[in-house]
N, C-alpha and C positions, 0 to 999 in steps of 0.2 A: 504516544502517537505524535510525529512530525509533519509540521504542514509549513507550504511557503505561498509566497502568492501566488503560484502558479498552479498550486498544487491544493489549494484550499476544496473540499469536497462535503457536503451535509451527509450524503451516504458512507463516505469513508467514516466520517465522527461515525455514525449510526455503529459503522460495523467492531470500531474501534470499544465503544462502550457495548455493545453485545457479547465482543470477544470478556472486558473487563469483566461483565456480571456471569458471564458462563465460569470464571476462574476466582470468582469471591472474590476481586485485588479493584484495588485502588488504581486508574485509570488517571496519565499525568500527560498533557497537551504540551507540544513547544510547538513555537510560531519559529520560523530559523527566516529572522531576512538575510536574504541572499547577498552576500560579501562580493558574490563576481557583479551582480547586476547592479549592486551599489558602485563600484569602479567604473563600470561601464558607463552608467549617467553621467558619470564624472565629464567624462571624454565631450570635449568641442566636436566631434566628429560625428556622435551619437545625435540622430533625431527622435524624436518623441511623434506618432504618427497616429492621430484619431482615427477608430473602427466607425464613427456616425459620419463622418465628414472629410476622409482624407487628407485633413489638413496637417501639416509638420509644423515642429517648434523644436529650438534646442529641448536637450533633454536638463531635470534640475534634480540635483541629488536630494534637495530639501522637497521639492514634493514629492518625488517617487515614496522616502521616508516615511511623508505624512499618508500617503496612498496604503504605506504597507503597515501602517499604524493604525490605518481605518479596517483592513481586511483583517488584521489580526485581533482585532476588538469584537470580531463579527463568529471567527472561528472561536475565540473564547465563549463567546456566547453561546453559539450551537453546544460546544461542551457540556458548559453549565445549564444548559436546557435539556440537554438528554440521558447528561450523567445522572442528575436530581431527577426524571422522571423513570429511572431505572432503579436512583437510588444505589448507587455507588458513590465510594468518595472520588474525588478529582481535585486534581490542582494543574499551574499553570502557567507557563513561563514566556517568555518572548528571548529570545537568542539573535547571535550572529553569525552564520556557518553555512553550508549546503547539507541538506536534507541528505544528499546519498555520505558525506562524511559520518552522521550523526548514526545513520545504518550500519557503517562497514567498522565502526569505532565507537559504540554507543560511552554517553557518558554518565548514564543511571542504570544499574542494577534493574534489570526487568527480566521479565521472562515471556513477556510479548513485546517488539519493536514494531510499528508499525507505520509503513514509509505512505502518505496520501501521496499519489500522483494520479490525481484523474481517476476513471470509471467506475467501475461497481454502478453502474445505472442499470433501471429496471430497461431487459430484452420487449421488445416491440411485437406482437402477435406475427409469426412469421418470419421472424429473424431466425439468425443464424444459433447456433448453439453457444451457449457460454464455454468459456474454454480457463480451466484451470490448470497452472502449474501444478505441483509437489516433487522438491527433490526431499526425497523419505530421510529422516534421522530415524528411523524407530521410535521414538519417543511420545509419552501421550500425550506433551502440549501440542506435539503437529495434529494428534489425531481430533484435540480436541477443536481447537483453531479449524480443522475442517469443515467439522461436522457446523458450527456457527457459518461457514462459507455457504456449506451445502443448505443450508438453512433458507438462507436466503436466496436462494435458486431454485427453490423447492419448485416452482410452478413452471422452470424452464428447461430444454435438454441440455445437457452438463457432459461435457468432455474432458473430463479427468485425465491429463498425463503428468503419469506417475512415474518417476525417475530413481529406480532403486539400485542397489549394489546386490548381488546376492546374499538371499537370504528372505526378502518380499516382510518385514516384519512389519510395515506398515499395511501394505494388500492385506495381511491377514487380519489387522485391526480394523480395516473397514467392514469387516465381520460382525464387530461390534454395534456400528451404527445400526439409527432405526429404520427399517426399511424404507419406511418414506422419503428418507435421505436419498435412498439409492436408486429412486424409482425409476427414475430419467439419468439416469449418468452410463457413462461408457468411456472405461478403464484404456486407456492408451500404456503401454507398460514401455520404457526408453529405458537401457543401460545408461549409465552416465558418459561411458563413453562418447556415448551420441547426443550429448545435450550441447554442446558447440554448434554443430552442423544441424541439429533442430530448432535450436533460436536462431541461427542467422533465417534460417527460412523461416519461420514464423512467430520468433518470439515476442514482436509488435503484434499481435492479436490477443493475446493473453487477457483478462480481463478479472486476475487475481491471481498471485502466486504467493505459493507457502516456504520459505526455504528456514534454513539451519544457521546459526551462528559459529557451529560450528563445523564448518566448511572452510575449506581452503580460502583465505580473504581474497587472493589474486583471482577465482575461480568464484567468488561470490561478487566480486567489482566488477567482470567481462556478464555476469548475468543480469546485476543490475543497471550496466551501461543501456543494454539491447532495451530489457525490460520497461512498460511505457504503461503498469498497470500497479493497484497498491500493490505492495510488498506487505508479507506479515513475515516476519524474521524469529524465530524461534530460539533462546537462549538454551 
């Protein structure tokens, strides 16, 4: 699982060691402080602007640092609080990079990559439907990785769009799940042809997607540009 300051989420951890304990595997945290926004404090041009008090200061590479040394001691924590009460192994690293490099390039052998960016929050009585990616590999890590999605949505309506090539051999696997899984959801079926002209229109709504590693990079980089929801990436 990759997390940056911005990107730091307790429900992501949660779902990251769910996915871990549903696959028996050892579950491995990196903190990636961000390389652009380290440069960026750099800069005499950059202000530093308080949310309680609108007040500006130059920006300092040396506290943003110490900032993101505090948030990342905070994410290791949640880890080691939810991986030991799952009872999974975990480990855990602090890096230098951008979280979507670490996605499109991973640099540990996994067979779950999974990018925190924000949401996965519990829906509000009355909200909208959750709304899930899947571009289909066939494969049962996608189907299993779902079913832990779907899991967690169990009590909400679920909008499933499902991105396949001919052939539907994921459709047929959600055959497989438990009905409860599927009690509230509703199958949107897209060619892939049409997944460009579907995320420009509403691929900031997403609020969890499944994709393949093995995907065309240049065609997995324009999904994760749009994309503003975790990523579970599928080796």
């Amino acid at each position: 699982m990759t997390a940056d300051v911005c990107s730091y989420s307790l429900p992501v951890v949660n779902l990251a060691v769910e996915i871990a304990a549903s696959a028996d595997s050892e579950l491995r945290g990196l903190f990636i402080e961000d390389e652009d926004l380290l440069l960026l404090s750099g800069s005499p041009l950059t202000r530093e602007i308080s949310l309680t008090t609108a007040s500006a200061r130059p920006t300092s590479t040396d506290r943003l640092q110490r900032t993101l040394r505090s948030i990342s001691r905070q994410f290791e924590d949640s880890l080691r609080r939810e991986a030991q009460a799952s009872k999974i192994n975990w480990s855990y690293e602090y890096v230098r990079g951008r979280v979507r490099d670490f996605g499109l390039r991973p640099k540990l052998k996994a067979d779950f990559t999974i990018l925190s960016r924000g949401g996965l929050h519990r829906a509000e009585p009355g909200a909208r439907a959750r709304k899930v990616l899947v571009i289909a590999d066939h494969s049962i890590q996608q189907l299993q990785a779902l079913a832990v999605v779907l899991r967690r949505y169990i009590h909400d309506e679920v909008e499933l769009t499902l991105v396949e090539d001919s052939g539907g051999g994921l459709e047929q696997g959600l055959e497989q799940l438990p009905a409860e899984l599927l009690a509230q959801v509703r199958v949107i079926r897209i060619h892939r042809d049409e997944i460009r002209d579907r995320l420009q229109r509403s691929g900031r709504g997403f609020d969890c997607a499944i994709l393949s590693l093995s995907d065309d990079v240049e065609q997995l980089a324009s999904v994760l540009q749009i994309l503003q929801c975790p990523v579970i990436l599928v080796a």
